[in-house]
C-alpha positions as CSV (number, residue, x, y, z in Angstrom):
1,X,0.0,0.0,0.0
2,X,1.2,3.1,-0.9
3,X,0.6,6.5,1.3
4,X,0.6,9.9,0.0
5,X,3.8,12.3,1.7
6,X,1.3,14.0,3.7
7,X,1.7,14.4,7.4
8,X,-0.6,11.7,8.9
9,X,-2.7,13.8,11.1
10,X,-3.2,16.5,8.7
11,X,-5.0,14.5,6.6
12,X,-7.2,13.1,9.3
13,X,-8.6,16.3,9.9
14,X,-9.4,16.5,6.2
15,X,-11.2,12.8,6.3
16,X,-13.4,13.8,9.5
17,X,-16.9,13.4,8.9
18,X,-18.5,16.3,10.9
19,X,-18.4,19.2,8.6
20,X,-17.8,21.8,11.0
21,X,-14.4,19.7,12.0
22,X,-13.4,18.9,9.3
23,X,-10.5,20.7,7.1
24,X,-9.7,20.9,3.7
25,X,-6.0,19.7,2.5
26,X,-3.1,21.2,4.2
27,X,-0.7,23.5,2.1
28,X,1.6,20.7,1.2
29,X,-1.1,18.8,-1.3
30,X,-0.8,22.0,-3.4
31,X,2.4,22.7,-3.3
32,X,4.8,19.7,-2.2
33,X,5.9,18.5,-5.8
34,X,6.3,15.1,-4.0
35,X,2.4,14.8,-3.9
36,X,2.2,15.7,-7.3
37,X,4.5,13.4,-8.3
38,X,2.4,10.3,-5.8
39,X,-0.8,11.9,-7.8
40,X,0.7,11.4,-11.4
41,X,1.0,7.7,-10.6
42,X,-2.3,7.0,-8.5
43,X,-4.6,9.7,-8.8
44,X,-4.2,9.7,-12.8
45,X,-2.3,6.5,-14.1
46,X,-3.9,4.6,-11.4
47,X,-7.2,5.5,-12.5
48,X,-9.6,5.9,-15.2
49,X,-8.3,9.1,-16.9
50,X,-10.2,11.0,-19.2
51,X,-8.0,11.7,-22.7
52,X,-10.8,13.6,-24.2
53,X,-13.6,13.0,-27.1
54,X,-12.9,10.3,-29.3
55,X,-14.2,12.5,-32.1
56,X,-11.4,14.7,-31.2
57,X,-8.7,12.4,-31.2
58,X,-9.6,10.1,-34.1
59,X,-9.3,11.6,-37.8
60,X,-9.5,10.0,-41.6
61,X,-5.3,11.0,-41.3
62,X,-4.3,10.1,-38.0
63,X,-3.7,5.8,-36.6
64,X,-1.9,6.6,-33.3
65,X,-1.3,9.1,-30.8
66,X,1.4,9.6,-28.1
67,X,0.0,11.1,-24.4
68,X,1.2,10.8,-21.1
69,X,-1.0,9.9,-18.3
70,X,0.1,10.8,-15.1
71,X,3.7,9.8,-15.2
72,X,3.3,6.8,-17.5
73,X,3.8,7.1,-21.6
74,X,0.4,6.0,-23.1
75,X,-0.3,5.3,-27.0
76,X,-4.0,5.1,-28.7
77,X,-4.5,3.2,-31.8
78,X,-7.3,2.4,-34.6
79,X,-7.6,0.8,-37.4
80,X,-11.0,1.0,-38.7
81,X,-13.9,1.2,-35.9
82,X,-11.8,0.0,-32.6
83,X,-9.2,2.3,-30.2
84,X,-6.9,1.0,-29.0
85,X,-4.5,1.8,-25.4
86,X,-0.9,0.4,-25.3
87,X,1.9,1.1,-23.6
88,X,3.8,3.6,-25.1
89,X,6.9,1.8,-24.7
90,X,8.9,-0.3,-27.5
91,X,9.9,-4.1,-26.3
92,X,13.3,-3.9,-27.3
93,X,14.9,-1.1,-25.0
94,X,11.9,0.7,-23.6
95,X,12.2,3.7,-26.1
96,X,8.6,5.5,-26.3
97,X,6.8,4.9,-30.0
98,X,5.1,8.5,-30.3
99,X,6.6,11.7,-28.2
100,X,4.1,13.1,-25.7
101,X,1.3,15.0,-28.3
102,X,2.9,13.7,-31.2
103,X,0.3,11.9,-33.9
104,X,0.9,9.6,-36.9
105,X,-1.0,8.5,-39.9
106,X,1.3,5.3,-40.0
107,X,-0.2,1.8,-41.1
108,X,2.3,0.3,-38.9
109,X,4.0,1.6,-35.3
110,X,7.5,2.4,-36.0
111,X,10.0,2.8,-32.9
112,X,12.5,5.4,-34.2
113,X,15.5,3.9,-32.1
114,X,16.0,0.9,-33.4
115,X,13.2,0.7,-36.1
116,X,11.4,-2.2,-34.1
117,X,7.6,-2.1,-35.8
118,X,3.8,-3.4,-35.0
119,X,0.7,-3.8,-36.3
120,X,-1.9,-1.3,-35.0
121,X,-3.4,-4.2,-33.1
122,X,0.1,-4.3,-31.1
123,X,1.6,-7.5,-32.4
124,X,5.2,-7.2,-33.5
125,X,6.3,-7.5,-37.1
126,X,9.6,-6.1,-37.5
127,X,12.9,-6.1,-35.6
128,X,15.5,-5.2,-37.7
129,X,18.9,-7.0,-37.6
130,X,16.9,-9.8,-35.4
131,X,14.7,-12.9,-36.0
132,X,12.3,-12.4,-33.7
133,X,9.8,-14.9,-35.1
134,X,9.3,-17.6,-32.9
135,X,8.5,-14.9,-30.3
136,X,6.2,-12.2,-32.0
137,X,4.0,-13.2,-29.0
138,X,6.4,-12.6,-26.5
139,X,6.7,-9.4,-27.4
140,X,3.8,-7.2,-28.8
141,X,2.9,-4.4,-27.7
142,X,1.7,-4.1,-23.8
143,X,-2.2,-3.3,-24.1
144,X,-3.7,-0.6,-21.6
145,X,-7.8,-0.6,-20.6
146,X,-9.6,1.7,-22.7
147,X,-13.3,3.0,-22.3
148,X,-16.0,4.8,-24.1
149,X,-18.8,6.7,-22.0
150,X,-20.9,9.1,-24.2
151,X,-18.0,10.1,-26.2
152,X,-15.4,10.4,-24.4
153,X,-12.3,7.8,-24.1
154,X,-10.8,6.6,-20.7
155,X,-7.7,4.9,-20.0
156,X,-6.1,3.6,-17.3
157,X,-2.3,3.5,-17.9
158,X,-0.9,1.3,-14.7
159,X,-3.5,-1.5,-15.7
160,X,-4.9,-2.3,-12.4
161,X,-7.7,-0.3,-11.4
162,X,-11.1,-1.5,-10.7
163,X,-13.3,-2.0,-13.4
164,X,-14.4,0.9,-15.8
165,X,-18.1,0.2,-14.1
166,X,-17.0,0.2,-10.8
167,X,-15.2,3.9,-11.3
168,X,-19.0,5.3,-12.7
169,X,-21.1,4.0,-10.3
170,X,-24.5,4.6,-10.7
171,X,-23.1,8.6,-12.4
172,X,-24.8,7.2,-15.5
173,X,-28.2,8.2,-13.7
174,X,-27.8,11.6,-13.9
175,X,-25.2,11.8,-17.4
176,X,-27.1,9.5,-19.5
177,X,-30.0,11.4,-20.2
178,X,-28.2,14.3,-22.0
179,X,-26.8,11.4,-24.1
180,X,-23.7,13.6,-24.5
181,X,-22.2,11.1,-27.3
182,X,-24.9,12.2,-29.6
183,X,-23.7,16.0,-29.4
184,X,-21.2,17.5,-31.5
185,X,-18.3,19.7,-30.0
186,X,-19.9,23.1,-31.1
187,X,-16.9,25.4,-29.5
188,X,-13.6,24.4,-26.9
189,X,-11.4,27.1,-25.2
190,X,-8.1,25.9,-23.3
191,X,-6.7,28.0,-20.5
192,X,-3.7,27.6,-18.3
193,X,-4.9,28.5,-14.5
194,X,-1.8,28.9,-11.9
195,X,-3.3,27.2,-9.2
196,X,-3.1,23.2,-8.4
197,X,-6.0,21.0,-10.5
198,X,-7.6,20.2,-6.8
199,X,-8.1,23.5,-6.3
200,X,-10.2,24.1,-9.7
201,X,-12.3,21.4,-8.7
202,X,-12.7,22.1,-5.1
203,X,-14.4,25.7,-6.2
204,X,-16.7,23.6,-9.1
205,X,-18.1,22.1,-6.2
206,X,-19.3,24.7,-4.2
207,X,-21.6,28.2,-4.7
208,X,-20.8,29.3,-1.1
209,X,-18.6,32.1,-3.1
210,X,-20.7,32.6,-6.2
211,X,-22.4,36.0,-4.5
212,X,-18.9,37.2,-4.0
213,X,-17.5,36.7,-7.5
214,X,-20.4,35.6,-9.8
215,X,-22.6,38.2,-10.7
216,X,-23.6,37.0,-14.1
217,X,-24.4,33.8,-12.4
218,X,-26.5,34.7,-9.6
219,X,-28.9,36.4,-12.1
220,X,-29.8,33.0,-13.6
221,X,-29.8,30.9,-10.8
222,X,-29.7,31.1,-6.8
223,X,-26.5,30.3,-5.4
224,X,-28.4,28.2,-2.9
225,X,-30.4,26.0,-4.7
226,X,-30.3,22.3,-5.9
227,X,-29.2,19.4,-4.1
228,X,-26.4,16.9,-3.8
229,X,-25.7,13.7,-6.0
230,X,-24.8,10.7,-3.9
231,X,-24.3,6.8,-5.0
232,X,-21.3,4.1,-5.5
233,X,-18.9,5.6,-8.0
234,X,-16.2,7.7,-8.2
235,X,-18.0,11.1,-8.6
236,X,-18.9,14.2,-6.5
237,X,-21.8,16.3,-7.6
238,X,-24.9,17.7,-7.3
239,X,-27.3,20.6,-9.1
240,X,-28.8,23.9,-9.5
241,X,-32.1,25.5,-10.1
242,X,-32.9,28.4,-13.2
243,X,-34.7,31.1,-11.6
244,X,-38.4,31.6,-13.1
245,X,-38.1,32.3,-16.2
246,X,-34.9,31.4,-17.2
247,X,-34.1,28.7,-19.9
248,X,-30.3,28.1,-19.4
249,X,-27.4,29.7,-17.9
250,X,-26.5,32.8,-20.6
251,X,-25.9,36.2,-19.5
252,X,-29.8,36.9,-20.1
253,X,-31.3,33.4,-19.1
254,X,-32.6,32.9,-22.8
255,X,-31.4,30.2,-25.0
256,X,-30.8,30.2,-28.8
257,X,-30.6,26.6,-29.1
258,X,-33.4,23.9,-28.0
259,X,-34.0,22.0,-24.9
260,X,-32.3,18.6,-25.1
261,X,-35.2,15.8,-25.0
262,X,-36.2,14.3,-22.2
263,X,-34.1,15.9,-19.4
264,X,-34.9,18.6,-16.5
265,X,-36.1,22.4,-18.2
266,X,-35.0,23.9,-14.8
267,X,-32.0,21.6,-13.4
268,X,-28.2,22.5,-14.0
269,X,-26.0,19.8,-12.7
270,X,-22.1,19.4,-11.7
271,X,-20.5,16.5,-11.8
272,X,-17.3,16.0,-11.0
273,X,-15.5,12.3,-12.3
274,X,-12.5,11.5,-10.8
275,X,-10.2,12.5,-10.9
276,X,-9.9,14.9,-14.2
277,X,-13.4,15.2,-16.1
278,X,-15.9,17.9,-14.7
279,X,-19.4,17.4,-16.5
280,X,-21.9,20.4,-16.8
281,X,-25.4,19.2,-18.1
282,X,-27.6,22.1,-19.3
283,X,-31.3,21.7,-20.4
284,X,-29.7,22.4,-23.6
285,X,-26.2,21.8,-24.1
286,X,-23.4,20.3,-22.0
287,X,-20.3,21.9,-21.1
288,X,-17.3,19.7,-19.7
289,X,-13.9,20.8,-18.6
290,X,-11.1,18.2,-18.5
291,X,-7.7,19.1,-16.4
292,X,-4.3,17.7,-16.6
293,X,-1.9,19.2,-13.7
294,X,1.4,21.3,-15.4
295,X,3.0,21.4,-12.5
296,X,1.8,22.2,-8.6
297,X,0.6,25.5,-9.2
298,X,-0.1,24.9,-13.0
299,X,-3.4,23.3,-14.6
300,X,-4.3,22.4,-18.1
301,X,-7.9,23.1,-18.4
302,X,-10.0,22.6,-21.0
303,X,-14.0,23.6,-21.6
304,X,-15.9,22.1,-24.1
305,X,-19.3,22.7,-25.0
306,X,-21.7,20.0,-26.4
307,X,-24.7,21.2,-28.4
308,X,-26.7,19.5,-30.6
309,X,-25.6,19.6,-34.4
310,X,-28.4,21.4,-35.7
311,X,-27.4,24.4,-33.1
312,X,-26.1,27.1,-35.3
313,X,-24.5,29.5,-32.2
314,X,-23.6,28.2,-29.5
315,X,-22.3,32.0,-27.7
316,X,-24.7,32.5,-25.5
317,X,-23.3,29.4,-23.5
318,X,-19.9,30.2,-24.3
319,X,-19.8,34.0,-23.6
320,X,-21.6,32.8,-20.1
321,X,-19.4,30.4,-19.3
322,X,-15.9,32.1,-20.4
323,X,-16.8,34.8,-18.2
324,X,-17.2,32.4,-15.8
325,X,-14.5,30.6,-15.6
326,X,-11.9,33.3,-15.6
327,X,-13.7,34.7,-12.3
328,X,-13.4,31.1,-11.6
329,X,-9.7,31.2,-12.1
330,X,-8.7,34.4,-10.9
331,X,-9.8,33.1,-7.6
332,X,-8.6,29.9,-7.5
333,X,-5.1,31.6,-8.4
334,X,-5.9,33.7,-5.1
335,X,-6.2,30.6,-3.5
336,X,-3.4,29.3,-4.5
337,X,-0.9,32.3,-3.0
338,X,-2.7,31.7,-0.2
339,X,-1.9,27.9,0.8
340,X,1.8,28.7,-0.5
341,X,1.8,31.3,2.5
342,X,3.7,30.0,5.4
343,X,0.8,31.4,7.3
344,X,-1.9,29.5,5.6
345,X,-3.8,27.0,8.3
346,X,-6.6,25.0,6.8
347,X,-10.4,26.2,7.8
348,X,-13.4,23.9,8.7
349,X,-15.9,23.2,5.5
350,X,-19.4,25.6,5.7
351,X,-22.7,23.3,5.4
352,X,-23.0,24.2,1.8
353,X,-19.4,22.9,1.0
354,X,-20.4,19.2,1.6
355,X,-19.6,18.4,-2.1
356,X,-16.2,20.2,-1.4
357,X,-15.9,17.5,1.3
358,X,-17.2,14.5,-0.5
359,X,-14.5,15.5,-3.0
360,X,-11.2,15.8,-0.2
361,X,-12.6,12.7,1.1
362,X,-12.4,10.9,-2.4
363,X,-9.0,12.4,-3.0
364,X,-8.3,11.0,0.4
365,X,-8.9,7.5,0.1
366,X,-6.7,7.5,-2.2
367,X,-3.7,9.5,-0.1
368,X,-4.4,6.4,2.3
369,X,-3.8,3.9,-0.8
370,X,-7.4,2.8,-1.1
371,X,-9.4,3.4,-3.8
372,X,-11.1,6.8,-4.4
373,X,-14.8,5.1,-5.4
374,X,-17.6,4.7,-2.6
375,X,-19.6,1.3,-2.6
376,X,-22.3,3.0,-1.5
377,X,-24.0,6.6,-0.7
378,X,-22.6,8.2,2.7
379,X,-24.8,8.0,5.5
């Protein structure tokens, strides 16, 4: 078992279950590029990772693309219908097939150190110099496990975590109805927010400071509204009302597009899957950010927004949304100058930051070298 480099009894008080006792993280899981470097390998390679919408990834040009995954090289395949995760690691000498963001059209995987080649399935069918073949077997390709939920792809890259179903839980309760896989990436903006990833999703799962620093937002809906999500799975979440009169969350309330069939007219959820994939269902378009940690005080976010393909503008989510974010950001950057100061003692978690808590407690389980998923719903 493997335990995060956090000081034992700091993270107890983070674990408590009374709310008014309980604390988040101290300073050193957002700062300490030790924990990073135990999160890398457990909180991302250990789990299911999201690498983003297959639509995305896969193109009429493109066979195979080289990502890491926490700390672990990862390469996706696909020849005709079926992706593919391998390790991105050649069997001769360990040299990785595809550079971190580097793509190929290739018919065949070619290791540029010694020219060692496979199939796109992972079976070896070249070694240069060698006669490998009485041993192809022996020596294809490691294969990773590999997902698809409603469009996007999943992977986990050490190869041992509980199943895929496991990891959602009963999640699909709430997701499944927006049938996300049948919407079409309508815009995307990447941002790069200096402040650690937990901290970006610590603030998606709270309002308590949207009257401080979320105008736009409080006109749609009230800050206080909504409930929490709870079931088995490895997700935190819960929702929020429209105000009367208000179709979705734009900077007037009105919507452009068309209500997505058979979901809520009123209900805006947040759901966060761990550990990278933030889900935002709308009653008419679904917005997702997806975060892969730069460095401590460095995170890679992405925002996507899912409408349906007849939709001709998407802006009025977008504009709402951008805005929101970078207020979003600008305090999370706050945030983080804060738990870097040597003065910085954690605080107790208000009643309406019990998502915030379900969260540190996920993140937790795994800091304890246990799995981040509940069986069950918390008492």
């Amino acid at each position: 078992m493997t335990i995060a480099p956090i000081a034992p009894e700091d993270l107890e008080r983070s674990l408590r279950d009374d709310l008014g006792e309980a604390t988040m993280f101290p300073s050193a899981a957002y700062t300490d590029p030790d924990v990073l470097a135990f999160e890398r390998r457990h909180l991302f390679a250990g789990s299911w990772v999201c690498v983003g919408r297959e639509s995305d990834l896969r193109s009429p040009k493109i066979t195979q693309r080289g990502m890491m995954l926490g700390d672990i090289p990862v390469l996706l395949t696909w020849n005709g219908d079926e992706v593919r995760a391998f390790a991105n690691t050649c069997r001769h000498r360990g040299h990785e097939l595809l550079p971190d963001g580097d793509a190929s059209g290739g018919r065949a995987v070619a290791c540029p150190y010694h020219g060692w080649a496979y199939k796109l399935d992972g079976t070896l069918i070249s070694t240069p110099q060698m006669d490998l073949s009485d041993r192809v077997d022996q020596f294809s390709l490691i294969p990773l496990p590999i997902e698809k939920w409603h469009g996007w792809l999943f992977v986990n890259a050490t190869g041992d975590a509980p199943s895929f179903s496991e990891h959602l839980g009963d999640v699909d309760k709430i997701i499944g109805p927006y049938q996300p896989g049948n919407l079409v990436v309508a815009d995307r903006h990447t941002y790069v927010v200096n402040a650690n990833w937990k901290l970006i999703v610590e603030n998606y799962h709270e309002c308590y400071h949207c009257p401080s620093i979320h105008p736009e937002l409080c006109v749609v809906t009230p800050p206080d509204s909504g409930d929490n999500a709870y079931g088995p799975g490895a997700y935190v979440g819960g929702s929020m009302e429209l105000r009367d009169g208000m179709a979705t969350m734009s900077l007037d309330g009105n919507s452009t597009g068309h209500n997505l069939p058979g979901v809520s007219p009123v209900d805006v959820w947040y759901i966060g899957l761990f550990p990278n994939l933030l889900i935002s269902p709308h009653p008419d378009y679904v917005m997702a950010h997806r975060m892969l940690p730069l460095d401590v005080d460095r995170t890679w976010v992405e925002c996507t927004w899912l409408f349906p393909e007849d939709v001709a503008d998407p802006s009025y989510g977008v504009k709402f949304w951008d805005i929101t974010n970078k207020q979003d950001w600008t305090a999370c950057e706050s945030v983080q100058r804060g738990v870097s100061s040597p003065h910085f003692k954690p605080g107790p978690f208000a009643e309406s930051e019990d998502a915030v808590h379900e969260w540190v407690k996920m993140v937790g389980r795994v800091y304890q070298g246990r799995y981040p998923h509940r069986a069950a719903s918390p008492s």
